[in-house]
KELUMFI-852909 format. One line per 4 residues: number of its first residue (from 1); their letters; for each residue x, y, z of N, C-alpha, C. Coordinates in Angstrom, 3 decimals, decimal comma, m for minus. Example, Ala and Ser with C-alpha at 12.3 -4.5 7.8 and 13.67 -1.06 7.14 Angstrom:
// residues 2
1> AS> 13,190 m5,690 7,800 12,300 m4,500 7,800 13,200 m3,300 7,800; 12,850 m2,250 7,080 13,670 m1,060 7,140 12,900 0,030 7,870
// end
This chain:
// residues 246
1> XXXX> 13,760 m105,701 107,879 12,833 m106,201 106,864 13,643 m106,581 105,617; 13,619 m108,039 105,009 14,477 m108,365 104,226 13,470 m107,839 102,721; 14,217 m108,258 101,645 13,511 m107,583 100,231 12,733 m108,354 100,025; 12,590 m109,426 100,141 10,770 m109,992 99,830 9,910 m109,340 100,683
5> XXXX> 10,044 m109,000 102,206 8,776 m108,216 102,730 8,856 m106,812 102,217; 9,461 m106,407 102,022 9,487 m105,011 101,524 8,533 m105,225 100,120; 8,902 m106,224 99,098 8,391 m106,250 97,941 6,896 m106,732 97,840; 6,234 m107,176 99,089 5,153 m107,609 99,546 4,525 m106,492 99,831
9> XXXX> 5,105 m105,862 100,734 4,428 m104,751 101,067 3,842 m103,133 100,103; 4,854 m103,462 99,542 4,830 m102,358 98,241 3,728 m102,811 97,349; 3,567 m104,170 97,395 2,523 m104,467 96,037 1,173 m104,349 96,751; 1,281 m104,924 98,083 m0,377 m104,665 99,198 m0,937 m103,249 98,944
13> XXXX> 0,237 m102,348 99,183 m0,025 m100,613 99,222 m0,181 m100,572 98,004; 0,686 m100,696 97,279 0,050 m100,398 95,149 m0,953 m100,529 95,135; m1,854 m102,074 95,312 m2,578 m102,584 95,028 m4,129 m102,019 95,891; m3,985 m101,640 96,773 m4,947 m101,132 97,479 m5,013 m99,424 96,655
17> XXXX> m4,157 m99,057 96,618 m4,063 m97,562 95,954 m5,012 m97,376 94,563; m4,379 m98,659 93,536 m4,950 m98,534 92,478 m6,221 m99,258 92,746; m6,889 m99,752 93,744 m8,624 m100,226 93,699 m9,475 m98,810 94,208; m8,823 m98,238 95,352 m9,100 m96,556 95,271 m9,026 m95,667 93,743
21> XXXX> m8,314 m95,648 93,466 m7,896 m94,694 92,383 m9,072 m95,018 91,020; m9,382 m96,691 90,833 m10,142 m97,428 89,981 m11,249 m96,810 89,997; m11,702 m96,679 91,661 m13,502 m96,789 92,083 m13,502 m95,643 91,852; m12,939 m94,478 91,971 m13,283 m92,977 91,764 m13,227 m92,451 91,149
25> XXXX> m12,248 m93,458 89,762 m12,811 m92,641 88,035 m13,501 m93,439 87,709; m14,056 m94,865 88,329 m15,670 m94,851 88,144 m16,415 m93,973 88,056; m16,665 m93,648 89,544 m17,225 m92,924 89,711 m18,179 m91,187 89,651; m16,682 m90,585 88,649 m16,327 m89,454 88,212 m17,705 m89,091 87,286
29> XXXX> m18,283 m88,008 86,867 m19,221 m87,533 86,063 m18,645 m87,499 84,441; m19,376 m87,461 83,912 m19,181 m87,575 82,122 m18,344 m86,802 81,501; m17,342 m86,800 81,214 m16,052 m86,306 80,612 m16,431 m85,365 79,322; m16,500 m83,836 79,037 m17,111 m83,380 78,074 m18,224 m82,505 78,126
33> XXXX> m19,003 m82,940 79,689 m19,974 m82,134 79,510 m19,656 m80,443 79,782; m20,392 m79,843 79,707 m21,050 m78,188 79,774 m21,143 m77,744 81,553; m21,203 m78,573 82,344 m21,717 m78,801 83,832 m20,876 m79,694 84,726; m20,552 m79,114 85,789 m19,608 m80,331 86,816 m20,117 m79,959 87,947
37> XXXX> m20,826 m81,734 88,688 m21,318 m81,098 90,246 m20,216 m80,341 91,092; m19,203 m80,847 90,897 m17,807 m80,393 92,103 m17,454 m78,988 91,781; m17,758 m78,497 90,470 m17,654 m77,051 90,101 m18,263 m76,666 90,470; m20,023 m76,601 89,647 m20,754 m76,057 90,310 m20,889 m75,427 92,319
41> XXXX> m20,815 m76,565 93,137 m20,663 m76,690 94,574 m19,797 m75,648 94,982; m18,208 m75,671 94,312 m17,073 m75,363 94,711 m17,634 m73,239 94,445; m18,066 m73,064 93,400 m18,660 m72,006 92,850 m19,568 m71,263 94,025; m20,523 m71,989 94,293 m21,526 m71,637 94,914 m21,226 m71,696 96,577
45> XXXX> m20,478 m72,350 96,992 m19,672 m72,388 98,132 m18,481 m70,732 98,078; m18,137 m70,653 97,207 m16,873 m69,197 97,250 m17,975 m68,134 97,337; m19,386 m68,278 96,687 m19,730 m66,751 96,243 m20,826 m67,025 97,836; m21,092 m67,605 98,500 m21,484 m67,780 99,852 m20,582 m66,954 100,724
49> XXXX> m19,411 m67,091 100,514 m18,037 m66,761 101,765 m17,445 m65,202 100,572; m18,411 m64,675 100,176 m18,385 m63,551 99,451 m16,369 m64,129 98,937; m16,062 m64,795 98,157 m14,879 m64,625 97,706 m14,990 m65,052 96,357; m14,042 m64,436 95,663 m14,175 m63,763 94,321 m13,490 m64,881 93,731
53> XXXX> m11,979 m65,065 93,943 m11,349 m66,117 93,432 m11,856 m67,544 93,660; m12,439 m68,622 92,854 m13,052 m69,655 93,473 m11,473 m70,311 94,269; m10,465 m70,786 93,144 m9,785 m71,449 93,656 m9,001 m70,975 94,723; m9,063 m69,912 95,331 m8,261 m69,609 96,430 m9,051 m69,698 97,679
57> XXXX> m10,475 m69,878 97,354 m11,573 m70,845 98,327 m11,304 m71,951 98,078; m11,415 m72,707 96,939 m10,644 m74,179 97,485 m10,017 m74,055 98,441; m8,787 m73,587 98,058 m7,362 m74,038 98,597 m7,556 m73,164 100,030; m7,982 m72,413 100,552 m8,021 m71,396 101,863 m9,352 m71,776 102,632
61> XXXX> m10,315 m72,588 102,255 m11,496 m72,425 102,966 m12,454 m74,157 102,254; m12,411 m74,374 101,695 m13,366 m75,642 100,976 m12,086 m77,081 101,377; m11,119 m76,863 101,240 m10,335 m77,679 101,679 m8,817 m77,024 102,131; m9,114 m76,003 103,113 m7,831 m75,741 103,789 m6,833 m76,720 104,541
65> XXXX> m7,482 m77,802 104,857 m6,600 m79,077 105,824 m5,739 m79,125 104,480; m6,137 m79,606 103,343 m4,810 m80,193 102,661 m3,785 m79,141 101,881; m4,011 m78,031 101,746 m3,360 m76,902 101,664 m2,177 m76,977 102,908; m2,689 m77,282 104,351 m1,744 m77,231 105,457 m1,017 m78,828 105,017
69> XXXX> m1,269 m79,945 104,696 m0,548 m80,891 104,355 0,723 m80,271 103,164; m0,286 m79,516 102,365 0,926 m79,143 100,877 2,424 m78,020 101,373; 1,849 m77,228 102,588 2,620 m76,430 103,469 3,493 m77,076 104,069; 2,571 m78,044 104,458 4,312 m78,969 105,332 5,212 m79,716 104,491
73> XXXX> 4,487 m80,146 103,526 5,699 m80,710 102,486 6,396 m79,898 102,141; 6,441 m78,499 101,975 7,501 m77,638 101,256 7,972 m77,087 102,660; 7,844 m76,750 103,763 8,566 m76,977 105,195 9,442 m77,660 105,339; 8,870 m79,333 105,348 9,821 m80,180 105,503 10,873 m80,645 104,241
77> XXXX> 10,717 m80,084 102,988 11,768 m80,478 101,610 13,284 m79,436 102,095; 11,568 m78,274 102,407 13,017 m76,823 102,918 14,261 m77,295 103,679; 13,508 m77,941 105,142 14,285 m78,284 106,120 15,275 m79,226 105,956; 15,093 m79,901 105,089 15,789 m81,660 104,863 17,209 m80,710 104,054
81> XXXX> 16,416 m80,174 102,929 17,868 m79,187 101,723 18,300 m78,554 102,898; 17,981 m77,766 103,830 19,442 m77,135 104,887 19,992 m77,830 105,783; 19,486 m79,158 105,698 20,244 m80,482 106,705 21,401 m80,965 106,111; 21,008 m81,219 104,795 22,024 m82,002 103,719 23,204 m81,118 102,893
85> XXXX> 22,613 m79,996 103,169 23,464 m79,102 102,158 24,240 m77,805 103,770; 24,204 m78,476 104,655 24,436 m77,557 106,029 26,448 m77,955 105,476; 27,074 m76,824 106,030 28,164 m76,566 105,884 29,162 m77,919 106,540; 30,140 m79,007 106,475 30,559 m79,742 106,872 31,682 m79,537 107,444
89> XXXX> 32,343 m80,768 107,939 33,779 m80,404 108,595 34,923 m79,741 107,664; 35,055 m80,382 106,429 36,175 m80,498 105,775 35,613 m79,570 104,547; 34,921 m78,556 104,622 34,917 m77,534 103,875 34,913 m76,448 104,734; 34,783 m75,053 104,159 35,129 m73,794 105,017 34,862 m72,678 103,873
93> XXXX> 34,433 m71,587 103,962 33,344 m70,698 103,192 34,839 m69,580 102,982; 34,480 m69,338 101,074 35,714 m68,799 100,570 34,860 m67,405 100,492; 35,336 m65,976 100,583 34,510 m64,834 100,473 34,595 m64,503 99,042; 33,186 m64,515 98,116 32,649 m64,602 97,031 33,633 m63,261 96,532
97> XXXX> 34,111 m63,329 94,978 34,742 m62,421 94,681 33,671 m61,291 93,830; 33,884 m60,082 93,894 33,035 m59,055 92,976 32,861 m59,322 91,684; 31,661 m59,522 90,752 31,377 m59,966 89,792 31,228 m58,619 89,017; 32,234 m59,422 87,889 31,562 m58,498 86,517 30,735 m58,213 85,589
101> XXXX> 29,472 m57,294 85,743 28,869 m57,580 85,273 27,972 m56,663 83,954; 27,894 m56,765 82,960 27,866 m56,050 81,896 26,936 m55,200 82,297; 26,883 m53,614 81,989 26,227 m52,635 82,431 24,708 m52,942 82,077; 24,646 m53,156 80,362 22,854 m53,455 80,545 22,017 m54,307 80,924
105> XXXX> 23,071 m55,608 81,571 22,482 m56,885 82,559 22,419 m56,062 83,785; 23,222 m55,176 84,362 22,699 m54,663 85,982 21,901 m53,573 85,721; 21,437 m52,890 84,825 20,663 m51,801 84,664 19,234 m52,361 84,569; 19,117 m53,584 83,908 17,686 m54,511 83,711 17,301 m54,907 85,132
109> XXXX> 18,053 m55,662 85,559 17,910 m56,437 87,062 17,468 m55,455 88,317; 18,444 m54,062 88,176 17,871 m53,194 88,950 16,835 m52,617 88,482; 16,489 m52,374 87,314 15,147 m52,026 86,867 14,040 m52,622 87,313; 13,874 m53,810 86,811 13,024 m55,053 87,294 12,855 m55,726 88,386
113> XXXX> 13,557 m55,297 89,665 13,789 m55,812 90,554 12,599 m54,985 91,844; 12,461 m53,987 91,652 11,476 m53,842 92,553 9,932 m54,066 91,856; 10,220 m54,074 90,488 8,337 m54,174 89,897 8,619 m55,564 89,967; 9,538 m56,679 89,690 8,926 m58,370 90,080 8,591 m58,217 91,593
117> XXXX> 9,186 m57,727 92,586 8,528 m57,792 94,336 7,500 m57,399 94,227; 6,591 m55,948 93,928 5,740 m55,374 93,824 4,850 m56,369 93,510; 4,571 m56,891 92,454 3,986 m57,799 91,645 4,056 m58,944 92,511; 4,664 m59,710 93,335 4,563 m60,664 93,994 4,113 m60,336 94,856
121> XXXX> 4,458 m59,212 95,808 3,676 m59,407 97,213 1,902 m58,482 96,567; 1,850 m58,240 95,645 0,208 m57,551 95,251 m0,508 m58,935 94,349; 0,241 m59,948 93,945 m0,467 m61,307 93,480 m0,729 m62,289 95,162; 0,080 m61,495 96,291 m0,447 m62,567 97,544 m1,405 m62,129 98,047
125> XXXX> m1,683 m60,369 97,894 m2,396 m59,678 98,736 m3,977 m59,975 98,061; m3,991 m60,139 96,990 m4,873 m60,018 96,316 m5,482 m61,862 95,750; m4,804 m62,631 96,194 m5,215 m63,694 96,237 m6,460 m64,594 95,855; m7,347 m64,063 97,010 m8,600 m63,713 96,898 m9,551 m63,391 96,192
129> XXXX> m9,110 m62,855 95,286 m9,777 m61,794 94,549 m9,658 m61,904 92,816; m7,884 m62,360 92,406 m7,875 m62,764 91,059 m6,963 m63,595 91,213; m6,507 m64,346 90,068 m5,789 m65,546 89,831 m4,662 m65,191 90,501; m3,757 m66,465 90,956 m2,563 m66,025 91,754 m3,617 m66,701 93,315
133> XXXX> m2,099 m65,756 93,907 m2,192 m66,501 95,413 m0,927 m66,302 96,359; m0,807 m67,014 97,558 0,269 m67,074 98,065 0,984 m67,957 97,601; 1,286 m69,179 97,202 2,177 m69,786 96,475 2,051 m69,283 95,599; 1,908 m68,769 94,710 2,253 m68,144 93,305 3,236 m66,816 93,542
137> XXXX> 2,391 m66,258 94,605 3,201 m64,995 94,792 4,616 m64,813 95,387; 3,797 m65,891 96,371 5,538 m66,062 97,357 6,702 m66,182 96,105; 6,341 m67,303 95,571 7,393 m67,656 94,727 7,690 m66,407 93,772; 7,213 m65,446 93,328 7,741 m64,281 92,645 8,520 m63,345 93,537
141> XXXX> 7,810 m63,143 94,629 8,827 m62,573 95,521 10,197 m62,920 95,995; 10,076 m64,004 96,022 11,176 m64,380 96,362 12,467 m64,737 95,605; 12,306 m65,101 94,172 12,638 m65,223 93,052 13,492 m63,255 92,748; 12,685 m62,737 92,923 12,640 m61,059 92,621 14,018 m60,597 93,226
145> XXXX> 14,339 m61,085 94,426 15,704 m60,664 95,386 16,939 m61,096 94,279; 16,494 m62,320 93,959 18,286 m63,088 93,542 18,591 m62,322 92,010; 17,772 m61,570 91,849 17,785 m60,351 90,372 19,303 m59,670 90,936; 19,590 m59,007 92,237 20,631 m59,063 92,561 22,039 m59,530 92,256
149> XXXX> 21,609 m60,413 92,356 22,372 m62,321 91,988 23,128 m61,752 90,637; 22,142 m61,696 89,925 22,149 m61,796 88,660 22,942 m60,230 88,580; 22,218 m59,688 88,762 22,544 m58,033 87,837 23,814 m57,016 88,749; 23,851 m57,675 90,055 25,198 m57,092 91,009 26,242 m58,270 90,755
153> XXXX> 26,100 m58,815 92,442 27,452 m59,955 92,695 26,367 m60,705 94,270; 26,911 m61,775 95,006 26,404 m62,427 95,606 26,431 m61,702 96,593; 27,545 m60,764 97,001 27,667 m59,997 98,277 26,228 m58,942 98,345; 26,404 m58,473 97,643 24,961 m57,794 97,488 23,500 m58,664 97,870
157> XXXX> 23,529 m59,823 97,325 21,732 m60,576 97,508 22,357 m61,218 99,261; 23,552 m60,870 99,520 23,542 m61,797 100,823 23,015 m60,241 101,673; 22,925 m59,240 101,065 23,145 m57,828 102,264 21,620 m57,956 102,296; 20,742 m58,146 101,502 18,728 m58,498 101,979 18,410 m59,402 101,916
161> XXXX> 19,281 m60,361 102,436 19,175 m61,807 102,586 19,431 m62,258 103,506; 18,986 m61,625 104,534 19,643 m62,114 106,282 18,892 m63,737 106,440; 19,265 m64,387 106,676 19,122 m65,889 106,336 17,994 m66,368 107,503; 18,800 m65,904 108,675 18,179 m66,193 110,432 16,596 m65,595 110,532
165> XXXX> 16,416 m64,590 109,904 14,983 m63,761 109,808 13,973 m64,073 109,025; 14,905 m65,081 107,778 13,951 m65,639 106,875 13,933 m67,145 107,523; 14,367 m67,537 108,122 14,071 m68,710 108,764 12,911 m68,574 109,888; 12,936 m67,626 110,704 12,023 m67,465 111,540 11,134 m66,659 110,759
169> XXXX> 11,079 m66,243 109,819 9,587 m65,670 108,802 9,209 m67,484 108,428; 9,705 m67,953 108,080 8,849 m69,530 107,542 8,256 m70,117 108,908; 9,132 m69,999 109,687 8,620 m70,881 110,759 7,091 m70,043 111,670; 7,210 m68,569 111,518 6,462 m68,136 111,825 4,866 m68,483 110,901
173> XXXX> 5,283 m67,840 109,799 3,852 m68,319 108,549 3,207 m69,356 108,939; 4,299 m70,650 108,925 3,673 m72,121 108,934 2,792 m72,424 110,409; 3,135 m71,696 111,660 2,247 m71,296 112,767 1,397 m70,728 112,614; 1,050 m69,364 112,187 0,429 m68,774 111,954 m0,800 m69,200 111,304
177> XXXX> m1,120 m70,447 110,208 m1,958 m71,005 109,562 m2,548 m72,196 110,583; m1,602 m72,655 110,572 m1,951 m73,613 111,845 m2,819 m72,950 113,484; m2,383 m71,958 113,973 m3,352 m70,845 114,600 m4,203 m70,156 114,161; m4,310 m70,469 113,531 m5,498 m69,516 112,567 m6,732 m70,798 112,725
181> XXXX> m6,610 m71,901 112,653 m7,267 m73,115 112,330 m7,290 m73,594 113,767; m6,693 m73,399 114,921 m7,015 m73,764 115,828 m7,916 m72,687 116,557; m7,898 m71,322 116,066 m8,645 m70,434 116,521 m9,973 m70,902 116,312; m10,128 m71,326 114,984 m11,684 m71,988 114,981 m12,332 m73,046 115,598
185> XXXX> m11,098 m73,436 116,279 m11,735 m75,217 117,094 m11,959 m74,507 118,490; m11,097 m73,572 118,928 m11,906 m72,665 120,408 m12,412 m72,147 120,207; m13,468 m71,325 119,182 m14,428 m71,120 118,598 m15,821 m72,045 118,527; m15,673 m73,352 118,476 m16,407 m74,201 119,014 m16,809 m74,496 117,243
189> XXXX> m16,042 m74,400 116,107 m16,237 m75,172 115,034 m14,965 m76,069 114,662; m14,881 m76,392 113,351 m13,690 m77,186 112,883 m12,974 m76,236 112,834; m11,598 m77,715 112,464 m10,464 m76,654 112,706 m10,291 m76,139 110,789; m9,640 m75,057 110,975 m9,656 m74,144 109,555 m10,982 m73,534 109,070
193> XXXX> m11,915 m73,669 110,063 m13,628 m73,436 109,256 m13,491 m72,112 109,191; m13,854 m71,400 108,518 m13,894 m70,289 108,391 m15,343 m69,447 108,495; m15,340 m69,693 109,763 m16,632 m68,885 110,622 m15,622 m67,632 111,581; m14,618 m67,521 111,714 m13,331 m66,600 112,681 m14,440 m65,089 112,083
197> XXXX> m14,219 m64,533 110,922 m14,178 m63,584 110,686 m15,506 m63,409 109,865; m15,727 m62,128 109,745 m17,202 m61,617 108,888 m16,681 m61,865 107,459; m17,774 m62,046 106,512 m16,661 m62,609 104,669 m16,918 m61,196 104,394; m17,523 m60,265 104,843 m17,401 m58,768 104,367 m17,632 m58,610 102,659
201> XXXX> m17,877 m57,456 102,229 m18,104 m57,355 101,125 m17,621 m57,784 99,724; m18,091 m58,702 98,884 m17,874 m59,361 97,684 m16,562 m58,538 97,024; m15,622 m58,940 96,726 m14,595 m58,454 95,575 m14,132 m57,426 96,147; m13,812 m57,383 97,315 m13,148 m56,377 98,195 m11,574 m56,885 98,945
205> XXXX> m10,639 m56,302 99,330 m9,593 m56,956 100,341 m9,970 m57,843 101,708; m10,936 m57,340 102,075 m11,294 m57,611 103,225 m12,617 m58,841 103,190; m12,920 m59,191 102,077 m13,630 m59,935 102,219 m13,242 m61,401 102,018; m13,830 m62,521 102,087 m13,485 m63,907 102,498 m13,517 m64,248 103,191
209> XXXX> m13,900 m63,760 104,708 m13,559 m64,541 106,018 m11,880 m64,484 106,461; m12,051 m65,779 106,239 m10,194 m65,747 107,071 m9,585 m66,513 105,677; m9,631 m66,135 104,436 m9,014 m66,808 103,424 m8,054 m65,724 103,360; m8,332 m64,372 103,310 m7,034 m63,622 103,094 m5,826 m64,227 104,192
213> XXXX> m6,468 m63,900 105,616 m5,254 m64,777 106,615 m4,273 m66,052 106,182; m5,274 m67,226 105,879 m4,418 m67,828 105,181 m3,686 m67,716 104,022; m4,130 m66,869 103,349 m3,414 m66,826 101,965 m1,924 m65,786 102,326; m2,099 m65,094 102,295 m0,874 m64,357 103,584 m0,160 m65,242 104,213
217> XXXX> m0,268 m65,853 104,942 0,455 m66,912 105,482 0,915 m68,057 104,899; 0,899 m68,221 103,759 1,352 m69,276 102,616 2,071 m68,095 102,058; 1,910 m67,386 101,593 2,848 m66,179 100,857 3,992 m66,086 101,403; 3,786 m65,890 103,060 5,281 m65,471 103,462 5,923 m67,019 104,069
221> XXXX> 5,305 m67,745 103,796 5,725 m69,482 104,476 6,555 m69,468 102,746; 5,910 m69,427 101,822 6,611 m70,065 100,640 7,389 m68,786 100,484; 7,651 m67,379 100,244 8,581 m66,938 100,077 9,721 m66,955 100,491; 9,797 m67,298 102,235 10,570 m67,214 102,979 11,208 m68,518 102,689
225> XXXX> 10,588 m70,006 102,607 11,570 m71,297 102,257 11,909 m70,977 100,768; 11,486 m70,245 99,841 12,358 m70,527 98,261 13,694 m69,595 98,543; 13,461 m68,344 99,438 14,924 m67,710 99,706 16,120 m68,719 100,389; 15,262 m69,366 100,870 16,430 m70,738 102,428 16,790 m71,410 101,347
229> XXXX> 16,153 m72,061 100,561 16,337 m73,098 99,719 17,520 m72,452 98,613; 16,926 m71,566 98,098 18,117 m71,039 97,010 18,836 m70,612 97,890; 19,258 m70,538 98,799 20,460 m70,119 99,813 21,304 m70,887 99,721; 20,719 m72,290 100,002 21,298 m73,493 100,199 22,595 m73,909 98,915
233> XXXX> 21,684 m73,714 97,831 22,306 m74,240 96,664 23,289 m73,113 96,268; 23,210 m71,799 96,617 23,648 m70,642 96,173 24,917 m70,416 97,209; 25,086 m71,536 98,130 26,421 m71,401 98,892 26,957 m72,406 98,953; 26,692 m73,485 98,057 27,085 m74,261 97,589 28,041 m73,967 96,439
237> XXXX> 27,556 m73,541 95,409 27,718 m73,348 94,167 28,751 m72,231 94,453; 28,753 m71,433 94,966 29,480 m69,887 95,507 30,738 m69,842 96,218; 30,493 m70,442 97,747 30,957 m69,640 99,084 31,823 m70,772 99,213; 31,426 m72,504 99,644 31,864 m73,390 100,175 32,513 m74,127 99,501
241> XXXX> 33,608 m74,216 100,073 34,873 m75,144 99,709 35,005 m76,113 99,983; 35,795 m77,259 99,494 36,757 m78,244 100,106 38,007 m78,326 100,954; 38,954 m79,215 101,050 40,277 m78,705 101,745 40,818 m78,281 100,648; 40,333 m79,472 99,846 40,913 m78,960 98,065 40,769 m78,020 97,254
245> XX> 40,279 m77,095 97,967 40,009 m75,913 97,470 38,673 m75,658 96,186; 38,234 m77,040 95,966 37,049 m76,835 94,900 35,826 m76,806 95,303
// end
């Protein structure tokens, strides 16, 4: 395809995008008011499926399909950064030297290092229920390990950082949601509907249906790719050499 069809084509797709994009802030309700139908709905739809957090009914149950679209994009960004940043011919991995590190920077890091996990995996568990979520949480959890990083030396965040286990924890999660959603189509509804499970009692763990399931399963899908991902860059920056030694 030479650059005029390319430049044709780009303006067809623009151009169709922005007559979509036009008609539906037409369309949109009065900017300002006190009242929104899509709130309201979205509201009255969560406290139906007894769940407390509205937006983690959005995102787990009112529109779970595109939640699994937003999952695969951070899957596939994961996957592409350990393609591109995968170890090459003409480099070779130097063993990270022991870092020095000022006593009240490793006394903080180890301090803080199990209450940021705590706090992340109880913002996934709880999802449901108050602000936060599995992407929110994942990402604290996972963030929480490289405190290590920081407050030891790299040898240390590589010793709870088995790489192979967190690869098959992502790949597992990102199934796991995806089975969860096909459970409902042999169930004989849509897929992701969340008819699987009883929504059990209002403002409880157990209640939502199958939003806790999914939300859990985005927790450990996104914790597990921000550890791969900062892996990536963190053995870059660290471990891997040139011939040239830089």
């Amino acid at each position: 395809m030479n650059p005029r069809h390319r430049l044709w084509l780009v303006c067809v797709g623009g151009g169709g995008l922005a007559a979509l994009l036009t008609a539906a802030c037409l369309d949109l309700p009065g900017f300002g008011g006190d009242r929104h139908p899509y709130g309201d709905r979205a509201v009255r739809a969560s406290l139906a499926r007894r769940t407390a957090n509205t937006i983690a009914s959005v995102n787990f149950d009112q529109r779970a399909f595109d939640t699994l679209g937003e999952m695969t994009i951070l899957f596939a960004a994961v996957l592409g950064c350990v393609v591109l940043l995968r170890q090459t011919r003409d480099e070779h991995r130097a063993r990270p030297e022991p870092a020095d590190v000022a006593p009240p920077v490793r006394r903080y890091a180890l301090l803080v290092l199990p209450v940021a996990l705590l706090t992340g995996l109880y913002i996934v568990a709880h999802g449901q229920l108050s602000p936060g979520g599995g992407f929110q949480g994942g990402v604290v959890a996972a963030t929480s390990l490289h405190l290590l990083y920081l407050g030891v030396d790299y040898r240390a965040l590589e010793r709870v950082r088995p790489l192979g286990r967190y690869e098959v924890g992502d790949a597992l999660a990102a199934s796991a949601y995806v089975v969860t959603g096909l459970a409902a189509v042999l169930a004989g509804t849509a897929f992701l509907a969340n008819t699987l499970l009883p929504y059990g009692t209002f403002n409880t763990l157990s209640s939502g249906g199958t939003v806790p399931l999914l939300n859990a399963a985005i927790g450990m899908e996104v914790a597990c790719a921000v550890v791969v991902l900062l892996a990536g860059f963190l053995d870059q920056a660290v471990e891997i050499e040139d011939e040239n030694g830089s």
